[in-house]
MARGU-288301 format. One record per atom (N, C-alpha, C, O): residue number from 1; atom name; x, y, z. Coordinates in steps of 0.02 Angstrom, whole numbers, plus 50000, padded with zeros to 5 digits. Example, Ala and Ser with C-alpha at 12.3 -4.5 7.8 and 13.67 -1.06 7.14 Angstrom:
% MARGU-288301
{rec 1 N {50660 49716 50390}} {rec 1 CA {50615 49775 50390}} {rec 1 C {50660 49835 50390}} {rec 1 O {50712 49834 50423}} {rec 2 N {50642 49888 50354}} {rec 2 CA {50684 49947 50357}} {rec 2 C {50645 50002 50394}} {rec 2 O {50670 50057 50402}} 
***
This chain:
% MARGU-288301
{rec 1 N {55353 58988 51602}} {rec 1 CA {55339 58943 51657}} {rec 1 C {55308 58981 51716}} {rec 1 O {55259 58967 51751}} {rec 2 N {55346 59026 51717}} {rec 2 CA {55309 59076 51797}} {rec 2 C {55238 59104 51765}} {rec 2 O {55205 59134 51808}} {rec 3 N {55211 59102 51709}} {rec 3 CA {55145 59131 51689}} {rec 3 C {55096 59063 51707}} {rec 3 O {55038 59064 51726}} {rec 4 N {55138 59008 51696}} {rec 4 CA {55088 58949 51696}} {rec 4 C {55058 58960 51784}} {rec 4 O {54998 58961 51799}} {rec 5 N {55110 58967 51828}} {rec 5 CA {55095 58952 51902}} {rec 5 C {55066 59038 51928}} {rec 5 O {55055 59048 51988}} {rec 6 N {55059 59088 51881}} {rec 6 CA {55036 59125 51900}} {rec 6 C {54943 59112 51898}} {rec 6 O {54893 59122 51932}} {rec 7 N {54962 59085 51837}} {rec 7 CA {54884 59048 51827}} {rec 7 C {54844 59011 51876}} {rec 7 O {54787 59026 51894}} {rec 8 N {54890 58946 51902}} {rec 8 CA {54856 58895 51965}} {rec 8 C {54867 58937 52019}} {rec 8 O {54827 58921 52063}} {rec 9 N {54902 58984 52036}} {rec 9 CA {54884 59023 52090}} {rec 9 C {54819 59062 52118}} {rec 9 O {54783 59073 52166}} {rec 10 N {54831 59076 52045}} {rec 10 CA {54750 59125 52048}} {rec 10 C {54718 59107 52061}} {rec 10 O {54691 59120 52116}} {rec 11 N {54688 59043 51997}} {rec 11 CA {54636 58974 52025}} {rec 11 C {54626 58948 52093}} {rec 11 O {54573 58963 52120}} {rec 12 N {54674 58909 52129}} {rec 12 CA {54693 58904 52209}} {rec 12 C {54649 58966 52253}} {rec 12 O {54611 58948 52299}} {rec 13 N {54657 59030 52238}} {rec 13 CA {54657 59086 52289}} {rec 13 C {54566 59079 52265}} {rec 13 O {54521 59057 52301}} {rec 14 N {54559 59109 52191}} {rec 14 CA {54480 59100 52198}} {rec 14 C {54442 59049 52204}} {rec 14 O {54381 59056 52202}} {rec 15 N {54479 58970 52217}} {rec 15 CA {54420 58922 52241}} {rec 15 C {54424 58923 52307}} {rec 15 O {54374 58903 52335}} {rec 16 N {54490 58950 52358}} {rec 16 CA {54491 58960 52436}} {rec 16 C {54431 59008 52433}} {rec 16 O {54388 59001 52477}} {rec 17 N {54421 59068 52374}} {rec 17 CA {54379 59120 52424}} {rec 17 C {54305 59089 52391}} {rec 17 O {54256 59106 52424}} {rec 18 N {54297 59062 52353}} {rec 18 CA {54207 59010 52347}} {rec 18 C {54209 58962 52388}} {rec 18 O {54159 58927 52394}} {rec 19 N {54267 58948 52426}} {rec 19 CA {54240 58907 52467}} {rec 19 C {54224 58953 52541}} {rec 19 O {54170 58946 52569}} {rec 20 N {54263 58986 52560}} {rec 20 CA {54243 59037 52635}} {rec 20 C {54189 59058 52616}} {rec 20 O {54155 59076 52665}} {rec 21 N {54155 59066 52555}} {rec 21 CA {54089 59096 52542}} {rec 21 C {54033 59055 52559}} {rec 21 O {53983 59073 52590}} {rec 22 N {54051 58977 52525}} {rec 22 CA {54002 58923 52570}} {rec 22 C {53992 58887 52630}} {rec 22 O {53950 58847 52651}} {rec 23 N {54056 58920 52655}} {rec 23 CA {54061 58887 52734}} {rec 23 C {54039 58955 52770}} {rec 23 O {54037 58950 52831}} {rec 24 N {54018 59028 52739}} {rec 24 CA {53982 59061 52785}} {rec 24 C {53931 59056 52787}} {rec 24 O {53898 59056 52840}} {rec 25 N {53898 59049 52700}} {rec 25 CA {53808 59026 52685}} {rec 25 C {53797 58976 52690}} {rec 25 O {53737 58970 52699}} {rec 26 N {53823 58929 52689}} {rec 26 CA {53800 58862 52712}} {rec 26 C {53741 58849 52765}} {rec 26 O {53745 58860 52825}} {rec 27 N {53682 58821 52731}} {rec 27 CA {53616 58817 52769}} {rec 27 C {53641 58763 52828}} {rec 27 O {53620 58775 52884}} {rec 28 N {53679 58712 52822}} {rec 28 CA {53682 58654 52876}} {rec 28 C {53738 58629 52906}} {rec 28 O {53762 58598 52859}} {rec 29 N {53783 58620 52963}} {rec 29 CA {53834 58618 52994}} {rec 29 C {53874 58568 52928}} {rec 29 O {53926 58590 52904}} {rec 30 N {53850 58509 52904}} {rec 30 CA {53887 58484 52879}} {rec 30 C {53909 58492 52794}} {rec 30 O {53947 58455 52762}} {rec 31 N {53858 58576 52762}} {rec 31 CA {53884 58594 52726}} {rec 31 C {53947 58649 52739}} {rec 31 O {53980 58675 52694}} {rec 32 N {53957 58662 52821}} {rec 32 CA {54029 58686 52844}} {rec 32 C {54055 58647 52854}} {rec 32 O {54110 58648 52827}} {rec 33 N {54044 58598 52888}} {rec 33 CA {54114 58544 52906}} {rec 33 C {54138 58533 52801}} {rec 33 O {54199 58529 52791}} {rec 34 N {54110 58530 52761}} {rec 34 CA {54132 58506 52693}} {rec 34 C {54159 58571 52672}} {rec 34 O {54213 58556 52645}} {rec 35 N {54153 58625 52669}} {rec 35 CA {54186 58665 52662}} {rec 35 C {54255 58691 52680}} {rec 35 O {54303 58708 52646}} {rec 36 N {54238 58687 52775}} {rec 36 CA {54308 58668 52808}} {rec 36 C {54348 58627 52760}} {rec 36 O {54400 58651 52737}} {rec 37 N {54323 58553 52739}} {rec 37 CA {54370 58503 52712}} {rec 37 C {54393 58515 52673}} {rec 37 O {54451 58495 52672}} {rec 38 N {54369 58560 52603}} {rec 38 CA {54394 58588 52549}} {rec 38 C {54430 58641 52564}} {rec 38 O {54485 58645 52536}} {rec 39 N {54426 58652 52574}} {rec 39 CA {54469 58722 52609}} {rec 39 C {54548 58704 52612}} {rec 39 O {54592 58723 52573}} {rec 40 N {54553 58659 52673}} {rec 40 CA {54599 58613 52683}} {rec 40 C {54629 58581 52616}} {rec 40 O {54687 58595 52597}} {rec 41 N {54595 58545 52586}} {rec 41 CA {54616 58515 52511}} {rec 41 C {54666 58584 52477}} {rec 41 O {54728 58584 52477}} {rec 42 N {54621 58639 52449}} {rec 42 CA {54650 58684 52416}} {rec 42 C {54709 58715 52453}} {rec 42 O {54764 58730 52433}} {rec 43 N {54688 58718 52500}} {rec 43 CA {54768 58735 52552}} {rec 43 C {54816 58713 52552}} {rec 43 O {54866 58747 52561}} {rec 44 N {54819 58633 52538}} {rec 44 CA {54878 58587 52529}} {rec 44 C {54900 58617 52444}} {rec 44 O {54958 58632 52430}} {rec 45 N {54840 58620 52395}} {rec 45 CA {54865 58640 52328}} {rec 45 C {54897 58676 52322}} {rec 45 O {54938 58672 52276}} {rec 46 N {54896 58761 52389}} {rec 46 CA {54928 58822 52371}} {rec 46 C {54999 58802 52405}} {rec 46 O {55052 58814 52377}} {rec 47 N {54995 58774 52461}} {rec 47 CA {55072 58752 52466}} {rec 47 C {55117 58715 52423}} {rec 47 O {55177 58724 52434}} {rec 48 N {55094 58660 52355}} {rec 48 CA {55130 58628 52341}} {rec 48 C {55138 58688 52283}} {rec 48 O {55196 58696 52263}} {rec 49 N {55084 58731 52253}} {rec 49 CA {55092 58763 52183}} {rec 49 C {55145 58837 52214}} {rec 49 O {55185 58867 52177}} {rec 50 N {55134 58852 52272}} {rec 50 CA {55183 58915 52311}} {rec 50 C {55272 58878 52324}} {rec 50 O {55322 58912 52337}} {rec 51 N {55269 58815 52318}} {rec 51 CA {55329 58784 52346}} {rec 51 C {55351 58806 52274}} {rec 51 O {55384 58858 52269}} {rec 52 N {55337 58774 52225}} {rec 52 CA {55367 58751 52148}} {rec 52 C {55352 58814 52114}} {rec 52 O {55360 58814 52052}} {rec 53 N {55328 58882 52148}} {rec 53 CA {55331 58934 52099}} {rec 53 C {55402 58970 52145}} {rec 53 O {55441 58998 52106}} {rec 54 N {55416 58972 52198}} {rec 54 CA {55474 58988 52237}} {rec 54 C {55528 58951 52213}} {rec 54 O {55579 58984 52211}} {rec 55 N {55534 58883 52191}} {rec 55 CA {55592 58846 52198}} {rec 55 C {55606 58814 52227}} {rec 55 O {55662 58791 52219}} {rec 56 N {55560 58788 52289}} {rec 56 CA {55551 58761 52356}} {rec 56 C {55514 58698 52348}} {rec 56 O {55461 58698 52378}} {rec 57 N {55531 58628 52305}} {rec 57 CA {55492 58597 52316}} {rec 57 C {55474 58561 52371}} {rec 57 O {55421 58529 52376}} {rec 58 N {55516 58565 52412}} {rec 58 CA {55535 58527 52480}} {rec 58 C {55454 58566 52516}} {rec 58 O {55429 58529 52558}} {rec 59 N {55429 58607 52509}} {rec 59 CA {55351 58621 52540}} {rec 59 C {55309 58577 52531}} {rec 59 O {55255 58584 52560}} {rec 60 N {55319 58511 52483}} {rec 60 CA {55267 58468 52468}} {rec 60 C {55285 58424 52541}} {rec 60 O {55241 58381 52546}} {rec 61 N {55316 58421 52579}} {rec 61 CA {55323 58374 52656}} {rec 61 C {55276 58401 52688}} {rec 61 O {55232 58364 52711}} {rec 62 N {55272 58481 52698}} {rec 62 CA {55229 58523 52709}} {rec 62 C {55149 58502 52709}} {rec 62 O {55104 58485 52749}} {rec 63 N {55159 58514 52636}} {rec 63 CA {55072 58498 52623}} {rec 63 C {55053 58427 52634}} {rec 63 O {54994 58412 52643}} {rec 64 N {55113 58371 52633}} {rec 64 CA {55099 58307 52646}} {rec 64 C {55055 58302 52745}} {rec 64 O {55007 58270 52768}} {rec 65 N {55092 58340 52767}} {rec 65 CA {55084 58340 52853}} {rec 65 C {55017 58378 52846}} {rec 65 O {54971 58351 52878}} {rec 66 N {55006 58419 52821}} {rec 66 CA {54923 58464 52842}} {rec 66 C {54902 58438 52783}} {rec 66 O {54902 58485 52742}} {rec 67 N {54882 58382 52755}} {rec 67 CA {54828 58341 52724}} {rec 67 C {54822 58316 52771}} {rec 67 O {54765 58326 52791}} {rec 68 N {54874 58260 52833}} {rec 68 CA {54868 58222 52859}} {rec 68 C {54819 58254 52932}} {rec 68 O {54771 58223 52954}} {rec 69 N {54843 58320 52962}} {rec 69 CA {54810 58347 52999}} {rec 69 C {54746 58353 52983}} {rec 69 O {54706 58331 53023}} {rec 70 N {54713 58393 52902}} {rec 70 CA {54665 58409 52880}} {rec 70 C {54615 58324 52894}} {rec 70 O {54555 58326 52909}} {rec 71 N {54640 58283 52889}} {rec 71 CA {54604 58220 52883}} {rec 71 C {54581 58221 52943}} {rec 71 O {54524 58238 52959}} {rec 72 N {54633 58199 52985}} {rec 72 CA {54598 58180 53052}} {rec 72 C {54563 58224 53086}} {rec 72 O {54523 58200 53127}} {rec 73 N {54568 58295 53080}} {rec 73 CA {54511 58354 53101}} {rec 73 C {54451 58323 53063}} {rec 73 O {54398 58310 53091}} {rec 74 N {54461 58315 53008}} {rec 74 CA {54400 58326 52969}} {rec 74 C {54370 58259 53017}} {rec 74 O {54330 58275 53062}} {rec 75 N {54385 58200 53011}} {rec 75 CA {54367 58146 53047}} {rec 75 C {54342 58163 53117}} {rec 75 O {54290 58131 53127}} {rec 76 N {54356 58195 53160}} {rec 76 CA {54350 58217 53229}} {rec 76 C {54283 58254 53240}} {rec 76 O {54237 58251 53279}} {rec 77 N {54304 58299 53175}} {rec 77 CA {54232 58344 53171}} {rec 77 C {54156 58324 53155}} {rec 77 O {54102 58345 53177}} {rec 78 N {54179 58258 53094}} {rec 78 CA {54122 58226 53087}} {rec 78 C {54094 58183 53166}} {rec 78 O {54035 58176 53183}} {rec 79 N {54134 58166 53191}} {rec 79 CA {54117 58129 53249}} {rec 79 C {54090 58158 53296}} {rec 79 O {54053 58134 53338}} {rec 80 N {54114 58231 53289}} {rec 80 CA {54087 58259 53374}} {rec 80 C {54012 58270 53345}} {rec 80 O {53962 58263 53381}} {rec 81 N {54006 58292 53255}} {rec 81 CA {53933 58297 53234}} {rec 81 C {53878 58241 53238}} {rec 81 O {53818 58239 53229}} {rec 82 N {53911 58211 53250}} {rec 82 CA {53868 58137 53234}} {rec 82 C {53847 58117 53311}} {rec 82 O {53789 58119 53331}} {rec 83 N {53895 58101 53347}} {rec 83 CA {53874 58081 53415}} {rec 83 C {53883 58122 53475}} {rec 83 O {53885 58099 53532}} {rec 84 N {53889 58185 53458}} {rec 84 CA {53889 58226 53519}} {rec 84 C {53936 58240 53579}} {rec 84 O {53931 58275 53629}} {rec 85 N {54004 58183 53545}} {rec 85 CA {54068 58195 53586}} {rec 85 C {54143 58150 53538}} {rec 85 O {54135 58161 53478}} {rec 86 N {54175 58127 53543}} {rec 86 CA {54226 58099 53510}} {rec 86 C {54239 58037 53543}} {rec 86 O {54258 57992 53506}} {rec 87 N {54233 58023 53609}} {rec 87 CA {54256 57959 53630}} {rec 87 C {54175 57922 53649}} {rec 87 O {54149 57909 53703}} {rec 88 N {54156 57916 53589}} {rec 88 CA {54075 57871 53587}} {rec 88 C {54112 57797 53587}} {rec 88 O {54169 57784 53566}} {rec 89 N {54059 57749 53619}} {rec 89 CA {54054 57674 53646}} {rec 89 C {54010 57624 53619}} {rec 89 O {53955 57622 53647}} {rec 90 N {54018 57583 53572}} {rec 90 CA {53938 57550 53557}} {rec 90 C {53923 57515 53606}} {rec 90 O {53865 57499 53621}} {rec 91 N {53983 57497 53641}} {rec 91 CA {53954 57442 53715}} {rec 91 C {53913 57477 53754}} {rec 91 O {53858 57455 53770}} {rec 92 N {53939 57542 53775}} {rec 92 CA {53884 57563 53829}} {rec 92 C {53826 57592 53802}} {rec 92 O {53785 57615 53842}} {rec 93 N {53814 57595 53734}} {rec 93 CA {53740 57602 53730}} {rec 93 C {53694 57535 53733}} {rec 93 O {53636 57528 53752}} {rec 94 N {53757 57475 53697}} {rec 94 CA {53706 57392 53707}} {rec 94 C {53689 57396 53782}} {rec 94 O {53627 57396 53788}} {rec 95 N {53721 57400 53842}} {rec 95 CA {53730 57397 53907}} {rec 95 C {53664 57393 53926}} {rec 95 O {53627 57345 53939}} {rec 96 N {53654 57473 53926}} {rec 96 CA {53598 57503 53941}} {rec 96 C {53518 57489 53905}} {rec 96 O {53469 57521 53925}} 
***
């Protein structure tokens, strides 16, 4: 059993480091913001596969809370990319 999770560990660690590889080469902000996001994804994986190779499954609350963080960053980030701040208005652009 500990060979199986030595296995998804590994996996986990080398898709974290292909992904820091595309969020450094990445030609366009929003092939980093997607990288960022994966990143995040696999991060929640190494916590739940690091909880259950310890004995610790109680780390999956863990990874439940930084998915939930990972989301709404990720959400925030797309927004500040898109409109140039986070608290955008459609009224005050009809306004004007």
């Amino acid at each position: 059993m500990a060979d199986m999770f030595d296995v998804a560990m590994g996996g986990v660690l080398v898709t974290m480091f292909l992904t820091l590889v595309r969020g450094v080469l990445g030609p366009t902000a929003y092939d980093r913001l997607l990288a960022a996001n994966v990143f995040g994804t696999v991060t929640i994986l190494l916590i739940a596969v690091a909880g259950f190779w310890t004995g610790r499954p109680e780390w999956l609350d863990l990874a439940i809370v930084y998915a939930l963080v990972n989301f709404a960053g990720t959400i925030a980030v797309a927004k500040y990319a898109r409109f140039g701040g986070l608290a955008h208005d459609e009224r005050a652009k009809d306004e004007s």
